[in-house]
Steps between C-alpha positions, in 0.01 A plus 500: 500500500399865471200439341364258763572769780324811324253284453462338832520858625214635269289176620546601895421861397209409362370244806561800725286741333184238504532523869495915555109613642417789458455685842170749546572754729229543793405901598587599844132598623488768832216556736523877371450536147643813262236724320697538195291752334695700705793659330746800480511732765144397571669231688628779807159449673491756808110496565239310423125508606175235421254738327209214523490178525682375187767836373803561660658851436919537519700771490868538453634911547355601203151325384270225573421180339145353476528177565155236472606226767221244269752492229858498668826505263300663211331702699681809420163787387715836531680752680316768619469797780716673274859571587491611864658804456538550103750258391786593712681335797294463821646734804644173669619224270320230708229704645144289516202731431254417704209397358107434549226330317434851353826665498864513583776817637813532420769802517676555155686753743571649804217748426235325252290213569292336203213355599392215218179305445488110558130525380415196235507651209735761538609815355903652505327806522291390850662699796683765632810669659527594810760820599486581848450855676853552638479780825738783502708372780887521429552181801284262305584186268303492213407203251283179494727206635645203396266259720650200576426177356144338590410877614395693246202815477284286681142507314187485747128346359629511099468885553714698746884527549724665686843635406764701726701767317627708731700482883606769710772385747561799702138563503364239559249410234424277166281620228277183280242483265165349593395429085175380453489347108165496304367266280355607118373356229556750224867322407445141516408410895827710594513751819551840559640775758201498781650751761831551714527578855826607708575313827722602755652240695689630838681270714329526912706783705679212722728334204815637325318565166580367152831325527669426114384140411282343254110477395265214525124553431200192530152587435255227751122544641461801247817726679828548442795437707829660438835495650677792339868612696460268815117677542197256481171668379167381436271652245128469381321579189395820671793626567539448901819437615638267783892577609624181733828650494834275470309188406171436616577367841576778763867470618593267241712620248473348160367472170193345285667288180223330445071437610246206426208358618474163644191376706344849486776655732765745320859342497798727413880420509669736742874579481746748724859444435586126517194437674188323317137469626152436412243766634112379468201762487102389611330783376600595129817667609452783774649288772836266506639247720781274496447172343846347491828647602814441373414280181714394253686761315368364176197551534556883457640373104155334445251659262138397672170496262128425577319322223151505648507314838874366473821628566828429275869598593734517248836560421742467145369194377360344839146479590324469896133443572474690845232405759397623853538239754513635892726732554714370204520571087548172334700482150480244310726506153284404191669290221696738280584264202533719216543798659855472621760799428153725405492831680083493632308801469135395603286234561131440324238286510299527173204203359663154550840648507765690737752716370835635577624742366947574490731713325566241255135413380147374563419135682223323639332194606162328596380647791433238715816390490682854597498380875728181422777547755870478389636175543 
């Protein structure tokens, strides 16, 4: 009988192998796809910037990738600008130089800034550093800070930017650099030290002075505008100076975090304490009003970018188109597919596609689909 059974056994074996199919796994596809000629540490993208209309320059705290947005995920042509400040470890670990079409800033520390090329080509050897003329006075903190995130050494027209370096608390007065950057074309298209002027900035007679907070700096309608200890300060290319004081709204107390343009008025994010608002300004800046008081606190975490004529909010690995209706900013969250657990960094709009950049890598997607609201 033991024969029959084995071979009964090996019989039902055998009918249940003719009915196995072989199963084809299908790709999960996202509305964001990954660049993944992006690799290494390349992948820590901090800033970014659209050169012209089809190269899209990143940097992580060291060097910048070239990347040619017509040939995504082999698109990788080299690393260049040179080591920002030699080969060693950026002053800040996640510091963003800011950056231009023609060149970037960054401190390596509290008393050096290298200022790079983003010129196509480029040359390691195109740029500069920057040491600032420190005063005598014994009262006086002295360095280049660590500007917050989205803030930066705001760059004005590809050519001028502006860098603090010095406060005097019991005196009452900050020291900055007004750099103006020159272009040559001895080394490869790269730029050059143009000229350096020193601006005092003095908060009005009626306020307290510097109080001991934190530095924000936006460059719009060729000036500067700078919130640097709980004083607000507007700048020009020329050096003039505007002090508003605490925030630029008389007896409001507060802070700039952030400034865009929507509908040709100036928009900036206003915070004191707990306390979140939205100041607007009709004429490039000089005067403020209240737009909205008391808005959500959130809004005060939001990084806010202009790509041309549109605003974008964005935060970790969410996205907002903002618009202007009324009296009222409208958010609308974009489809994030793709992008979720990615830390954002920037938003750009380069040929047929839009980019975002994150601390984890490089992705993008048509761009007439970057508008497709989250479902």
């Amino acid at each position: 009988m033991r024969p029959i059974i084995i071979i009964a056994l090996l019989a039902f074996v055998i009918a249940c192998k003719k009915t196995v199919t072989n199963i084809q796994l299908v790709p999960i596809t996202h509305s964001w796809s990954y660049d993944s000629s992006i690799w290494g540490n390349n992948k820590i993208i901090l800033s970014s910037v659209a050169t012209d209309d089809s190269t899209l320059v990143i940097y992580n705290k060291q060097v910048g990738t070239l990347i040619n947005t017509n040939h995504l995920n082999t698109s990788l042509l080299s690393n260049y600008g040179g080591y920002l400040n030699g080969g060693g470890i950026v002053y800040g670990t996640l510091l963003p130089p800011s950056i231009s079409q023609k060149f970037g800033v960054t401190p390596t520390d509290s008393n050096h800034l290298r200022v790079f090329s983003t010129f196509i080509p480029t040359s390691n050897y195109g740029g500069f550093y920057l040491t600032p003329n420190y005063s005598s006075s014994n009262t006086a903190i002295k360095g280049y800070p660590l500007a917050n995130i989205g803030a930066g050494y705001s760059i004005v027209n590809n050519r001028y930017f502006l860098a603090p370096y010095e406060i005097d608390f019991p005196n009452k007065i900050a020291k900055c650099n007004l750099v103006r950057v020159d272009t040559t074309f001895g080394i490869q298209y790269s730029i050059q030290f143009g000229s350096s002027k020193d601006i005092s900035l003095i908060p009005p007679a009626s306020t307290h002075g510097f109080e001991f907070g934190n530095y924000w700096s936006f460059s719009y309608f060729n000036k500067f505008f700078i919130t640097l200890s709980d004083q607000f300060f507007r700048v020009d290319t020329m050096g003039n100076v505007k002090a508003f004081g605490v925030g630029p709204i008389a007896n409001i107390g507060g802070r700039v975090i952030q400034i865009f343009t929507l509908n040709n008025y100036l928009l900036a994010i206003y915070t004191s304490g707990l306390t979140t608002s939205i100041i607007l300004s009709s004429d490039f800046g000089e005067t403020w009003s209240v737009f909205a008081n008391n808005v959500d606190s959130y809004y005060g975490l939001f990084t806010f970018q202009n790509i041309n004529a549109d605003v974008y909010a964005y935060f970790q690995s969410q996205i907002w188109k903002v618009t202007l209706n009324g009296n009222n900013l409208n958010f609308v969250e974009l489809d994030n597919d793709g992008l979720q657990t990615n830390q954002i960094t920037g938003i750009n709009k380069v040929g047929k596609n839009a980019f975002v950049t994150t601390t984890s890598g490089l992705f993008y997607r048509d761009t007439s689909s970057f508008n497709t609201p989250k479902k």
